[in-house]
C-alpha positions in Angstrom: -15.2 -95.8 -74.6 -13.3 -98.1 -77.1 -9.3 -97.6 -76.8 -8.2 -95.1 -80.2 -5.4 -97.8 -80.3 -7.2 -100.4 -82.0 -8.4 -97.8 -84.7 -4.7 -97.1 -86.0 -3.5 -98.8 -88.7 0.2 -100.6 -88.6 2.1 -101.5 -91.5 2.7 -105.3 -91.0 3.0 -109.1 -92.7 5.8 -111.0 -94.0 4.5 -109.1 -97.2 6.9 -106.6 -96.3 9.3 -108.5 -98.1 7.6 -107.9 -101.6 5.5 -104.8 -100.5 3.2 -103.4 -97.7 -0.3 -104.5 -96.4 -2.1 -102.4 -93.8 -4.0 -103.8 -90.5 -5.7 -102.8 -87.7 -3.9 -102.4 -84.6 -5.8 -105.4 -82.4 -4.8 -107.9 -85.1 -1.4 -108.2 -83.1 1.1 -108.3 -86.0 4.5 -110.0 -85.7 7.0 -107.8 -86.9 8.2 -105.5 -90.3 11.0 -106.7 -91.6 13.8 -104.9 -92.3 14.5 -104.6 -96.3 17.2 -106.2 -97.4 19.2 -105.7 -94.9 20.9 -108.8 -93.2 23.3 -109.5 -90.2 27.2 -108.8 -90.7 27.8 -112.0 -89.4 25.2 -114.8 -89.9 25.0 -117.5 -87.0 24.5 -121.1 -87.4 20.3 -122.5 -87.3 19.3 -122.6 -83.4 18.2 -125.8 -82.2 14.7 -127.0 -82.1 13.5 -128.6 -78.8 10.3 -131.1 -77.8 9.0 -129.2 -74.6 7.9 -131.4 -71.5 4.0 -131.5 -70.9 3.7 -128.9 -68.8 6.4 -126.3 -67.6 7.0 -122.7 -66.3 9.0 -119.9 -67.5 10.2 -117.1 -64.8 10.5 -114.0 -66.1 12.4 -111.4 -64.4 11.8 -108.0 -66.1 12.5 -104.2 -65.4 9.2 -103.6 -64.0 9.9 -107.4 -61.6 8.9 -111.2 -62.1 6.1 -113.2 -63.8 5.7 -116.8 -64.1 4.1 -117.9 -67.3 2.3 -121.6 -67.3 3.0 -123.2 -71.0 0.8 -126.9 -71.4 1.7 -128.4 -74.6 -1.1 -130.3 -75.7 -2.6 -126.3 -76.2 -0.7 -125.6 -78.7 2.4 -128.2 -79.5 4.2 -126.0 -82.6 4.2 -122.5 -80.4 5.1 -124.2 -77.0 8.2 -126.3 -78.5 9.5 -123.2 -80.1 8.8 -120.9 -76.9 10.9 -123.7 -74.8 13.8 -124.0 -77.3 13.7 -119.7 -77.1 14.0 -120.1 -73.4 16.6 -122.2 -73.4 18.5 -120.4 -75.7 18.4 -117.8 -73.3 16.9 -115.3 -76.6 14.5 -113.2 -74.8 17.4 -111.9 -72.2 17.0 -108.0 -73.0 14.4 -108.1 -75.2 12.2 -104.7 -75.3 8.5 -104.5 -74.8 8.0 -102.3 -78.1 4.9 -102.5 -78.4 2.5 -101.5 -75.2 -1.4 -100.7 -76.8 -3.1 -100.4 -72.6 -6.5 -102.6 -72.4 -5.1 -104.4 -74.9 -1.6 -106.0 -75.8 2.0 -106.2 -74.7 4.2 -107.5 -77.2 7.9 -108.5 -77.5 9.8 -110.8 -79.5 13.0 -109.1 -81.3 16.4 -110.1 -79.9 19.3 -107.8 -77.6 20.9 -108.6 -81.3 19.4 -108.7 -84.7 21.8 -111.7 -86.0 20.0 -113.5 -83.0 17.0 -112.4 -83.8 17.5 -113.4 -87.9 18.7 -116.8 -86.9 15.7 -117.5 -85.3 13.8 -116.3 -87.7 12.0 -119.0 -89.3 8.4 -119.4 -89.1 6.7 -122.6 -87.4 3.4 -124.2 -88.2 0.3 -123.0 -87.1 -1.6 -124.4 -84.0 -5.9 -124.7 -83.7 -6.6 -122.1 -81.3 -8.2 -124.5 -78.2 -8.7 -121.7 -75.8 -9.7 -117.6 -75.8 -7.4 -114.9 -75.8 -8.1 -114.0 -72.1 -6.2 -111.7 -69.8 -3.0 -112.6 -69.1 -2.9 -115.5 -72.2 0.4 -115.6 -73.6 -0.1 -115.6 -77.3 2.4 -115.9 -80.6 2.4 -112.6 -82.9 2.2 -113.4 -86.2 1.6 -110.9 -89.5 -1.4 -113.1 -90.9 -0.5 -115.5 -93.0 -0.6 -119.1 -92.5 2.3 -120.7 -90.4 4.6 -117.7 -90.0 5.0 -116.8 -86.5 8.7 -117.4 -85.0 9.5 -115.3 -81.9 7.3 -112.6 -81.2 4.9 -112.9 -78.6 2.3 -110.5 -76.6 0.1 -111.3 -73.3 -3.3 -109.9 -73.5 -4.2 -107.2 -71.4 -7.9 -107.7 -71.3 -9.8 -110.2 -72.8 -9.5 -110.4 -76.2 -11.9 -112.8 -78.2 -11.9 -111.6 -81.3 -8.2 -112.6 -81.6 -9.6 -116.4 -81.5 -11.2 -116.2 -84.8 -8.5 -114.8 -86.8 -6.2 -117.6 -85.6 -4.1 -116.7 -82.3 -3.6 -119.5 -80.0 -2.8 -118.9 -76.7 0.4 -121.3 -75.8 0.4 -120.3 -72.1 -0.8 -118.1 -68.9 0.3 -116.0 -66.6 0.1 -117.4 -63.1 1.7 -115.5 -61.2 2.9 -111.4 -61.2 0.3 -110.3 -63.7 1.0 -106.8 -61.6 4.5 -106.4 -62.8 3.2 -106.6 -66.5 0.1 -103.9 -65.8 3.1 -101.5 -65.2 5.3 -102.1 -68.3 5.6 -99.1 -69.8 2.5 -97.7 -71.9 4.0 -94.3 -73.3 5.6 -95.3 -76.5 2.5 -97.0 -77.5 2.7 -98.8 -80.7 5.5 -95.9 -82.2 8.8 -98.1 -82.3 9.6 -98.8 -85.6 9.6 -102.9 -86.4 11.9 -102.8 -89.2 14.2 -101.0 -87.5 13.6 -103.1 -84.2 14.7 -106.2 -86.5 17.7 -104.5 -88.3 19.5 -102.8 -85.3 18.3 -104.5 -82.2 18.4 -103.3 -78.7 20.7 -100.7 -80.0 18.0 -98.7 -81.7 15.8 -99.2 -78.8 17.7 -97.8 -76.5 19.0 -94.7 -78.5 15.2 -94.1 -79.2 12.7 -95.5 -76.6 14.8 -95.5 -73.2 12.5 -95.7 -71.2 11.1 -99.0 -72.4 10.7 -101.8 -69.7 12.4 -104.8 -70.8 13.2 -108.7 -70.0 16.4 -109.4 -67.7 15.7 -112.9 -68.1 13.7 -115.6 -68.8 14.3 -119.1 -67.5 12.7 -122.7 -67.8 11.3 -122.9 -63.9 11.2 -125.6 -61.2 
């Protein structure tokens, strides 16, 4: 039986700025902004970094580790941005919002919305030169050209229709795909990505407690 996840609709798109577009759930949408409603305090641009050719990231999450595998020459624009994230130490708390099971997990949003609206702008698109398989670490993006920035998901299951509508893997998970099958499912898709992007981790954990989340996440040996 086909998951009743991937027949819900989600508002989504950098649209959201102007007005709302609706999409189906399996499109794996970045994030809802927040309207018009900034940081207090606004922090200087992050730095960009060139990532090495190939390089791991451990991950060390609520539910334990994984190991993603990132080679650049798959997908140059997502990989230099995921290293420079990395380094920046960004994804330390970050929620798993978004759990759809047989499908997606997806994360993205800062411990702190100024964080997460520094690091805000978009990169260029990269060809998608491999599937969306299980455990493929993918950018989110809302569907327009050259506008993902820092959310990401890792497919559950295999998902090849992602391919055509322009998700390119940037890495894979090589080791501890077992810690991510337990992140947890229960909140489905219902945490609220404007909010998530106005009010941070404080939001989430008034709301969704029980969500699993990322300790850290460090460039590897």
């Amino acid at each position: 039986m086909e998951n009743p996840g991937r027949n819900l609709f989600l508002v989504v798109g950098m649209a959201l700025f102007a007005g709302c577009a609706e999409q189906p759930a399996n499109v794996a949408p970045e994030t809802t902004p927040a309207p018009s409603l900034q940081p207090a305090k606004a922090l200087p641009p992050p730095k960009e970094e060139t990532a090495p050719a190939v390089f791991r990231i451990d991950f060390e999450t609520s539910q334990g580790p994984f190991i993603v595998e990132v080679v650049r020459a798959q997908a140059p624009h997502g990989a230099d941005r995921l290293y420079s994230l990395v380094l920046a130490n960004y994804f330390d708390g970050a929620r798993f919002y978004r759990v759809v099971p047989n499908f997606v997990v997806q994360w993205g949003a800062a411990a702190d919305p100024a964080v997460t609206a520094a690091w805000h702008t978009p990169i260029l698109d990269d060809p998608v030169k491999t599937t969306n398989a299980r455990g493929t670490l993918t950018f989110a993006a809302p569907g327009t050209p050259n506008s993902r920035s820092t959310h990401m998901f890792i497919n559950f299951s295999d998902n090849a229709q992602l391919d055509d509508m322009g998700f390119a893997p940037v890495g894979k998970v090589v080791s501890g795909m077992e810690a991510v099958d337990r992140i947890y499912p229960y909140y489905g898709e219902r945490p609220d990505q404007g909010r998530i992007r106005a009010e941070g981790n404080a939001y989430l954990i008034r709301m969704y407690p029980k969500l699993d989340y990322i300790k850290t996440a460090r460039v590897g040996p």
